[in-house]
Phi, psi and omega in degrees: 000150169287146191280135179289336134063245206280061163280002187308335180281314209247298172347268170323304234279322183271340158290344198264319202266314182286322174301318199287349155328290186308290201299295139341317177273340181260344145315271182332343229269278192290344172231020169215292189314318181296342221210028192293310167335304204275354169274113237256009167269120180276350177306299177308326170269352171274339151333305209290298219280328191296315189302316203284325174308301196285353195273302178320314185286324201294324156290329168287320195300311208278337154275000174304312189270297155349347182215023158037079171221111161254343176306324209287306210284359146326302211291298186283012178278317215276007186253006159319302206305346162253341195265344164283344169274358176254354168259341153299314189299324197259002162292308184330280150359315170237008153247027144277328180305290164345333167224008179279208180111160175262178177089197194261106170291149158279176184304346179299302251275294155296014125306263180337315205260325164301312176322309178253031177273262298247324176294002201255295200311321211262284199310312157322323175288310206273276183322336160293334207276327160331289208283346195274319156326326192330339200258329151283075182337306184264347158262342166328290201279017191238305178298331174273335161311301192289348163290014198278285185303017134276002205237034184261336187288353185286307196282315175265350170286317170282012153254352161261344173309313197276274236255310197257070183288313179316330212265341190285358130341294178316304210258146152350140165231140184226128197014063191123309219264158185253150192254082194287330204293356164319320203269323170276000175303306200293330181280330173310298156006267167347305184292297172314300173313316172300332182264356158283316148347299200294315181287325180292299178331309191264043173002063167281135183253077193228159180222003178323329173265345159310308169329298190313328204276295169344317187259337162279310172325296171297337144255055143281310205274301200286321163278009163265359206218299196320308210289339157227068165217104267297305192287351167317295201273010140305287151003278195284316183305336202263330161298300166325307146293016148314159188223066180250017181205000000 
């Protein structure tokens, strides 16, 4: 059982959602925030504001609770149920315009369209699992702390490209391109393993975050291996052609 207790999580939890916030904005900084004026695509900016949304709301919640008014964070929870089909719809959206068009992807191409199809599927997965909780205080909070980590490689890969470059040596390359997203995998990875440690240590009898790992581990798994296989790029051509964007 969870110990009644166990505030350490909704403690922490507005450092975790506001750090990854900062971190997002100082990745993004130099090719959207500095230069949000000159951008003249609006898919982009309705992504920007829908992402920046969910991240505000994941802060305001957790503070919410934390200074324990919950009627309130009830109120603003229910408004996930639009702003989360509106951070899918306008994910979708823009990495079809972005990748529809003819001709033959190469193996990046199809990497890629795994990488941020298979992050829309894992953040979705992860957010049900929220909300089929929502009634179970500490696995609530703990599966929405975990929608953060389908969305982290958008953020380390530009921020170790821009500040750490050297590391981009380290890793794999597919037709060219270095596969900085390992890193941020391994840090995703990494984190979750600490926070099963964190629960197990404090014989929390929980598996939620184990669920998590599962599920990110495999799309982990699923954008390092699809991309060389038939039906990916079946897949991905019949996406393309979709008239969604």
């Amino acid at each position: 059982m969870i110990q009644a207790r166990d505030t350490t999580l909704h403690r922490y939890a507005v450092v975790w959602f506001a750090s990854f916030l900062f971190f997002a904005i100082w990745a993004f900084w130099p090719s959207y925030f500095s230069r949000v004026s000159e951008q003249t695509e609006l898919r982009l900016h309705l992504h920007g504001i829908a992402l920046t949304l969910w991240c505000m709301m994941l802060i305001a919640q957790a503070y919410l609770i934390r200074t324990k008014r919950r009627a309130l964070h009830r109120k603003i929870g229910a408004l996930s149920y639009a702003l989360v089909p509106i951070v899918v719809a306008t994910t979708i959206n823009l990495i079809h315009y972005r990748m529809k068009g003819g001709g033959t992807l190469p193996e990046i191409g199809l990497y890629q369209i795994a990488l941020m199809v298979n992050a829309v599927i894992a953040f979705l997965l992860i957010y049900c699992l929220a909300i089929v909780y929502r009634k179970q205080p500490e696995l609530h909070a703990r599966y929405m702390v975990c929608t953060v980590f389908p969305l982290f490689t958008p953020v380390t890969d530009r921020w170790i490209s821009a500040n750490w470059p050297a590391l981009l040596s380290l890793v794999p390359s597919l037709n060219g391109v270095p596969i900085v997203q390992v890193l941020g995998f391994a840090l995703a990875d990494l984190l979750l393993v600490g926070l099963i440690v964190w629960d197990l240590r404090a014989k929390r009898r929980v598996h939620t975050f184990a669920i998590a790992l599962a599920i990110i581990a495999t799309y982990h798994a699923s954008v390092l291996s699809l991309y060389r296989f038939e039906f990916w790029r079946t897949f991905s051509d019949w996406f393309r052609g979709l008239p969604l964007s």
